[in-house]
C-alpha positions as CSV (number, residue, x, y, z in Angstrom):
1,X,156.3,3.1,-6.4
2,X,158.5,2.3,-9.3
3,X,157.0,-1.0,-9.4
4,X,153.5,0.6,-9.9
5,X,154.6,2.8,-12.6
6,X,157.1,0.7,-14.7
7,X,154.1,-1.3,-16.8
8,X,152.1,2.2,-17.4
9,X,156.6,3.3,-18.8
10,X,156.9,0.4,-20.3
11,X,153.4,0.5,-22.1
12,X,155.7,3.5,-23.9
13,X,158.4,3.0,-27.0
14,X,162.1,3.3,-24.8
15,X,162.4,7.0,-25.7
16,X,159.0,8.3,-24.9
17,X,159.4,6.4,-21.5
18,X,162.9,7.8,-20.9
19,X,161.6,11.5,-22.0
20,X,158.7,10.8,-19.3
21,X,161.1,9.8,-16.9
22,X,162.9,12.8,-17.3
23,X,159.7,15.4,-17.2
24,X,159.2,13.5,-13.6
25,X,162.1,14.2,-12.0
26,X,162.0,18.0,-12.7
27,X,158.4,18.1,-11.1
28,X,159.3,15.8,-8.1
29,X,160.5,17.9,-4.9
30,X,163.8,15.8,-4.8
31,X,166.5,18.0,-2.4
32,X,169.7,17.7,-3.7
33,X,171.3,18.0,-0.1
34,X,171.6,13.9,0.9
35,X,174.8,13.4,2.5
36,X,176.7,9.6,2.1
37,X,177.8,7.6,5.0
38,X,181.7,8.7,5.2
39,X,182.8,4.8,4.4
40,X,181.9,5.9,0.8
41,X,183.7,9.0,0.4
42,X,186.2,9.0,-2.3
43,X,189.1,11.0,-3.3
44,X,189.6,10.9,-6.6
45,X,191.4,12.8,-9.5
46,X,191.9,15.8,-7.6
47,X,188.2,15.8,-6.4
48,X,185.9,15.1,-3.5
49,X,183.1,12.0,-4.2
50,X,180.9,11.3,-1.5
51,X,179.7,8.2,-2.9
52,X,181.5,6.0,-5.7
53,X,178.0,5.7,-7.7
54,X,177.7,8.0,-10.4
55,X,175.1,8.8,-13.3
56,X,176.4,7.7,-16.7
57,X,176.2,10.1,-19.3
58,X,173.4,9.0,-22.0
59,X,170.4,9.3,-19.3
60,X,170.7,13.6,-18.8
61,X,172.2,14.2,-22.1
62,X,171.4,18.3,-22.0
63,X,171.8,18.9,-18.2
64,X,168.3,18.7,-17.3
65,X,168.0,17.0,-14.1
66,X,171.5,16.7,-12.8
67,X,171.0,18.7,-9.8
68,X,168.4,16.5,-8.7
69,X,170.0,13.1,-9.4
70,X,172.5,13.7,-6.2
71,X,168.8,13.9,-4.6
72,X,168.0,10.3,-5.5
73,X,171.0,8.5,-4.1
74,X,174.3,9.7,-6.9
75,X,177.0,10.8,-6.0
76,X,178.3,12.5,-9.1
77,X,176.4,12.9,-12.5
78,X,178.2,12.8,-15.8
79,X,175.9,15.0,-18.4
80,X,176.3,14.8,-22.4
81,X,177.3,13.5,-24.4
82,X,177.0,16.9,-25.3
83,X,178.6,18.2,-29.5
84,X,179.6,21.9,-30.0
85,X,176.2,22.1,-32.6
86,X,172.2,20.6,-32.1
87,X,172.3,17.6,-33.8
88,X,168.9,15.2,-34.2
89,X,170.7,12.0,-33.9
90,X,169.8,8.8,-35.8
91,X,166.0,8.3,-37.0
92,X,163.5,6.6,-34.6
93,X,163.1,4.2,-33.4
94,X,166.7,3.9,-31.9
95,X,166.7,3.2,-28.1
96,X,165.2,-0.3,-27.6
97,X,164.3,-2.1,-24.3
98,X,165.6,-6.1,-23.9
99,X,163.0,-7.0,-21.5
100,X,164.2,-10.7,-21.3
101,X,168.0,-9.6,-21.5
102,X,167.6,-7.2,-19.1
103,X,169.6,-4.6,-21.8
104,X,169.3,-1.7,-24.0
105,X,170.2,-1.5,-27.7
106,X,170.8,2.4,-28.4
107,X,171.7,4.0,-31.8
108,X,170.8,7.7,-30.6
109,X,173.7,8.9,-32.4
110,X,174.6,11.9,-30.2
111,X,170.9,13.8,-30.4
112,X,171.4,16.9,-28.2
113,X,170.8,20.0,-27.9
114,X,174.2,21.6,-28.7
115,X,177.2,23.1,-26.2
116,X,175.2,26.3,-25.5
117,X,172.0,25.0,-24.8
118,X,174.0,22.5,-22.0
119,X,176.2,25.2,-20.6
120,X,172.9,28.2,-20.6
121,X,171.4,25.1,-18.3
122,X,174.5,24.4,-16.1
123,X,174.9,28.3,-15.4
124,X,171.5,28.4,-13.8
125,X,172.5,26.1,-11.5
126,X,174.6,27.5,-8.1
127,X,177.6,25.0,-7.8
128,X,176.4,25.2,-4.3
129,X,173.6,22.6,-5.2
130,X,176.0,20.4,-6.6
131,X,176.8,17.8,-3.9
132,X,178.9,16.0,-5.7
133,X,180.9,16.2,-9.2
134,X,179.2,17.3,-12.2
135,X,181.3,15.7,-15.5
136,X,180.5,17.0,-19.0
137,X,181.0,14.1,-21.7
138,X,181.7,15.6,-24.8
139,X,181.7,14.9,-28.4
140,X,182.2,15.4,-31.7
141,X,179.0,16.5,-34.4
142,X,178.3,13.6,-37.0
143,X,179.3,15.9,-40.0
144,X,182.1,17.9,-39.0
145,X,185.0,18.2,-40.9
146,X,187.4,18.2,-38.2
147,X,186.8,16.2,-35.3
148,X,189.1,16.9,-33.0
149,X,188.2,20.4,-33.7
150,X,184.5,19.4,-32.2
151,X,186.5,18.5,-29.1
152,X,188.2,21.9,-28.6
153,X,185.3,23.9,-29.0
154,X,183.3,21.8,-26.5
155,X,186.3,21.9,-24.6
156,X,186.8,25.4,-24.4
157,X,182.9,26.4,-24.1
158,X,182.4,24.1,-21.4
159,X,185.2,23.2,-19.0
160,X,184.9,26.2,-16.7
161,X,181.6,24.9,-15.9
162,X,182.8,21.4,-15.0
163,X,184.3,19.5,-12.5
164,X,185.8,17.3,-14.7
165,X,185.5,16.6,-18.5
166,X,185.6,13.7,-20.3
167,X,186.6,12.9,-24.2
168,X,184.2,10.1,-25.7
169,X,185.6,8.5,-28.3
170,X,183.7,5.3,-27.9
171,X,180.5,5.2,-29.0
172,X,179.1,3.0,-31.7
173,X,176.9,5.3,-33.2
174,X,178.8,7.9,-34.8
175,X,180.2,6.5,-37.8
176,X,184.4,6.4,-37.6
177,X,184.4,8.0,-34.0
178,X,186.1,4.5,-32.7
179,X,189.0,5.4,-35.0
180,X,190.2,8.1,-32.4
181,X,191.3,5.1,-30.3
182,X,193.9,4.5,-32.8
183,X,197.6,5.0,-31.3
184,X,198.2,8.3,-33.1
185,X,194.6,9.7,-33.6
186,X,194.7,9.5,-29.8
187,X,197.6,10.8,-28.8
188,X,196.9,13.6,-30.9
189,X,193.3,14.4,-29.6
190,X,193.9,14.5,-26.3
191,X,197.6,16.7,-26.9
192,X,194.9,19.7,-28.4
193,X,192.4,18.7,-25.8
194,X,194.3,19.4,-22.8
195,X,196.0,22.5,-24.5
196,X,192.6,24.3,-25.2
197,X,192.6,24.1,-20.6
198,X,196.2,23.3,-19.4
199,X,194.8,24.5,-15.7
200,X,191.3,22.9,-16.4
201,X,189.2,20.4,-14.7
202,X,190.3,16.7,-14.4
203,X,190.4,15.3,-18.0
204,X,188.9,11.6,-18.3
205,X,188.6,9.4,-21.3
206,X,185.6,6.8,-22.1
207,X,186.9,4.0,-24.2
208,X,184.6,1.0,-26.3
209,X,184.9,-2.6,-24.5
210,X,185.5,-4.1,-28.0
211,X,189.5,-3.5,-28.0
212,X,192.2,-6.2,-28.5
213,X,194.7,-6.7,-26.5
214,X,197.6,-4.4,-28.6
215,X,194.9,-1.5,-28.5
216,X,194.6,-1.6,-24.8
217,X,198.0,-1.6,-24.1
218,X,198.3,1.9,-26.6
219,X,195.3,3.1,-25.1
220,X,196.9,3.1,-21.3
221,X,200.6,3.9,-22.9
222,X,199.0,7.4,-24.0
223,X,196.9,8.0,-21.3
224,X,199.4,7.9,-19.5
225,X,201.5,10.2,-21.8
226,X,199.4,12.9,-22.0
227,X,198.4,12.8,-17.6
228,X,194.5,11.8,-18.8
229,X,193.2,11.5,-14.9
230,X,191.2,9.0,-15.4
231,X,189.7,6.1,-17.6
232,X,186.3,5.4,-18.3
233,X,185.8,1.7,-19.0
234,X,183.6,1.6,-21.1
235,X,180.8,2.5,-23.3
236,X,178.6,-0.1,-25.1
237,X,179.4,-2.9,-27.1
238,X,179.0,-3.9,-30.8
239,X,179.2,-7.4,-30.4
240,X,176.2,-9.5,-29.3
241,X,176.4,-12.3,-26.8
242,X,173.2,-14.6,-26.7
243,X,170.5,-12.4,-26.6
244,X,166.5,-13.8,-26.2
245,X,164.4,-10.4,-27.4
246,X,163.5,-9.9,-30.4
247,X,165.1,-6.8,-30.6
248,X,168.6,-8.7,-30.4
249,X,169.3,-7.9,-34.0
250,X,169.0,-4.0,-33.8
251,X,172.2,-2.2,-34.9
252,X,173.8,0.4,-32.0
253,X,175.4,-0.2,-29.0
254,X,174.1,-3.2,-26.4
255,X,174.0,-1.7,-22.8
256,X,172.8,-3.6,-19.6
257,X,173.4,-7.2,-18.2
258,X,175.1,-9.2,-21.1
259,X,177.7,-6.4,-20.9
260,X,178.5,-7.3,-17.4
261,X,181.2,-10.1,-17.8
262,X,183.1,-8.2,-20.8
263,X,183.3,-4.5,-19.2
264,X,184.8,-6.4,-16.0
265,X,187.3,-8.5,-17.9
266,X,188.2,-4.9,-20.1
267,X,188.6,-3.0,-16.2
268,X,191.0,-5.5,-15.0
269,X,192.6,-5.4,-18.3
270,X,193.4,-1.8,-18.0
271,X,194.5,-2.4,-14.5
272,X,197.0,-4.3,-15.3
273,X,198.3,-2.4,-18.6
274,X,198.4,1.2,-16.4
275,X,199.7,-1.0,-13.6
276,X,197.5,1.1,-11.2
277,X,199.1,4.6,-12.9
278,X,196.2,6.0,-13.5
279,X,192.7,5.9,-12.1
280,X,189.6,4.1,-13.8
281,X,186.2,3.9,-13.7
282,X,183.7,1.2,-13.9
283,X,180.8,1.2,-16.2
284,X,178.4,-1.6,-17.5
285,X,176.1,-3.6,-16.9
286,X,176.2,-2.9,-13.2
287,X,172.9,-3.7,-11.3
288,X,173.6,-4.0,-7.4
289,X,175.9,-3.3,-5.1
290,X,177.9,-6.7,-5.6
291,X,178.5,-5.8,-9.1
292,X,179.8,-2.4,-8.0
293,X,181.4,-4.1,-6.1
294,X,183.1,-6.7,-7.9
295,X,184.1,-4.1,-10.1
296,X,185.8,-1.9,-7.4
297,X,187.7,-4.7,-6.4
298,X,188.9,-5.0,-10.0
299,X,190.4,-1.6,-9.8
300,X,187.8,0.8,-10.2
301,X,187.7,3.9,-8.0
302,X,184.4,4.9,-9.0
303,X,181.5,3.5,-11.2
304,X,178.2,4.5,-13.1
305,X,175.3,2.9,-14.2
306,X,172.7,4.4,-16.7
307,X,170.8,0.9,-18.5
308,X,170.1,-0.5,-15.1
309,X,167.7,2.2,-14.2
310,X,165.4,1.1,-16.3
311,X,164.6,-2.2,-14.7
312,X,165.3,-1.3,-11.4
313,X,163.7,2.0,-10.9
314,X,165.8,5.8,-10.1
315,X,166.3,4.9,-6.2
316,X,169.2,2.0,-7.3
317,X,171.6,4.3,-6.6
318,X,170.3,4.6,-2.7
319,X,170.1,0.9,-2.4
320,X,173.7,0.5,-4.1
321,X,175.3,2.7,-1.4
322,X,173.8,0.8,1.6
323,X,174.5,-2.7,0.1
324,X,178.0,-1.9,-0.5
325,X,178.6,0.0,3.3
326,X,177.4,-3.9,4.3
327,X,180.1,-5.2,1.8
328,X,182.6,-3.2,2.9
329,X,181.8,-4.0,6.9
330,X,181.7,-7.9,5.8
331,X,185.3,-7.7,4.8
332,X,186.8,-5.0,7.2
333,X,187.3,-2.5,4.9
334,X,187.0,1.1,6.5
335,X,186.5,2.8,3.4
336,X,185.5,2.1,-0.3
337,X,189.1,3.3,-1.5
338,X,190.6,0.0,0.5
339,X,189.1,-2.3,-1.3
340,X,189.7,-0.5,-4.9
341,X,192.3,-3.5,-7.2
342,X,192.2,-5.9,-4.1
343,X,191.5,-8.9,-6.7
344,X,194.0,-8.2,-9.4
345,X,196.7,-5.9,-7.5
């Protein structure tokens, strides 16, 4: 079917299409009730996955249609990145489609519809029809005056609604936002983070790919410091491989296939600088089960895709899960969490 609609989508700009995409999943009759073969069932961070294929944040930024993404083949959906105000985000156009590169160049600039809006939409929702882990991604307003600040608030308002939280400090699109990953800047967000909910959900943190080797090491020492449960690796990237569409010299963050290669070499980067201390998740450019795949075997426990979805339709979640239960059976693993680090371990 997906096939059949994507010319009349992409006959759309990248946002109409995605707001379409959006206004057909809440009229489809999608039951969030689908239940993963056992072989992918993860424990992670405290919490129960039963599949290791998650919903990026970015695609259901105001907790629209997370209860029926679990419906279509997830299993756990990551909401946000949602700021303690509204904000409009950057002008339009700023999501752009790569047809050729298979990638998405987004300078969205944190549009959403405020902390309020998100939690008001989450409350409606009986955790009973969550069958997997909702996250809340949260971030900071583009004029505040206090960061970190932004973080508390959202903190605050929304944990008790979550299953786990996490701190985004990595886009591109909020102008000195990537300065948080600075040794100190860090280590003092995530001290008042955790404080606002020292009995809280999990607390994860999404870092940028574009990181030298000396800020990686920082980033897992204070992780680690400050018991972050997980590591999100990573958002999109600044720097632009050979790219064939047109659209290859729009500013914002590149998503999709020419990620691939860099956010695998950044996961088993930040394997080996937590030395397996603390648990990480894979995002970018992953489009099948082998590149979940690969990137569990990196060290990833869990991973999310968001740009792919695009190209390959809202069932690639579905088709992920059964191509990696034949992944795991090729190489006698009984479960997913066997095979997590096997490469670089």
């Amino acid at each position: 079917m997906y096939n059949l609609a994507r010319p009349l989508l992409f006959a759309f700009d990248a946002e109409s299409a995605h707001g379409l995409s959006l206004a057909a999943l809440r009229l489809l009759p999608i039951s969030s009730a689908r239940r993963s073969p056992p072989e992918l069932s993860v424990n992670f961070a405290g919490l129960h996955f039963p599949s290791p294929v998650g919903l990026a944040p970015g695609y259901d930024k105001n907790a629209e249609i997370f209860a029926k993404a679990y419906g279509i083949g997830f299993g756990f959906v990551e909401i946000g990145t949602v700021t303690p105000l509204p904000q409009a985000g950057n002008p339009r156009p700023r999501l752009f489609r790569l047809v050729e590169d298979r990638a998405v160049i987004n300078r969205m600039g944190f549009n959403n519809e405020g902390m309020e809006a998100a939690a008001s939409r989450i409350g409606a929702i009986a955790r009973q029809h969550r069958v997997g882990p909702l996250g809340i991604n949260i971030g900071a307003n583009k004029d505040s005056e206090d960061r970190i600040a932004d973080y508390e608030k959202a903190m605050a308002r929304l944990a008790p609604l979550a299953d786990y939280v996490t701190v985004n400090i990595s886009s591109p699109n909020t102008p000195g936002l990537r300065a948080l990953q600075d040794k100190s800047a860090l280590d003092d967000l995530l001290l008042r983070v955790r404080a606002v909910a020292p009995d809280g959900p999990p607390l994860f943190l999404k870092v940028a790919p574009d990181l030298e080797p000396a800020d990686i090491d920082d980033i897992a020492a204070v992780a680690i410091e400050r018991g972050i449960d997980a590591l999100i690796i990573s958002n999109t990237t600044i720097t632009r491989p050979p790219l064939q569409s047109s659209h290859a010299t729009e500013a914002g963050g590149l998503s999709g296939a020419p990620l691939k290669s860099l956010a695998q070499q950044r996961l088993t980067d930040f394997r080996k600088a937590t030395g397996g201390r603390i648990g990480l998740i894979g995002v970018g450019g992953i489009a099948s089960a082998e590149d979940a795949y690969a990137r569990i075997r990196a060290g990833a426990s869990l991973v999310q895709l968001y740009s792919a979805l695009v190209y390959e339709g809202p069932y690639l979640a579905r088709r992920i899960n059964k191509g990696l239960i034949e992944l795991l059976r090729r190489d006698g693993f009984a479960n997913i969490s066997e095979a997590v680090g096997v490469d670089v371990d």
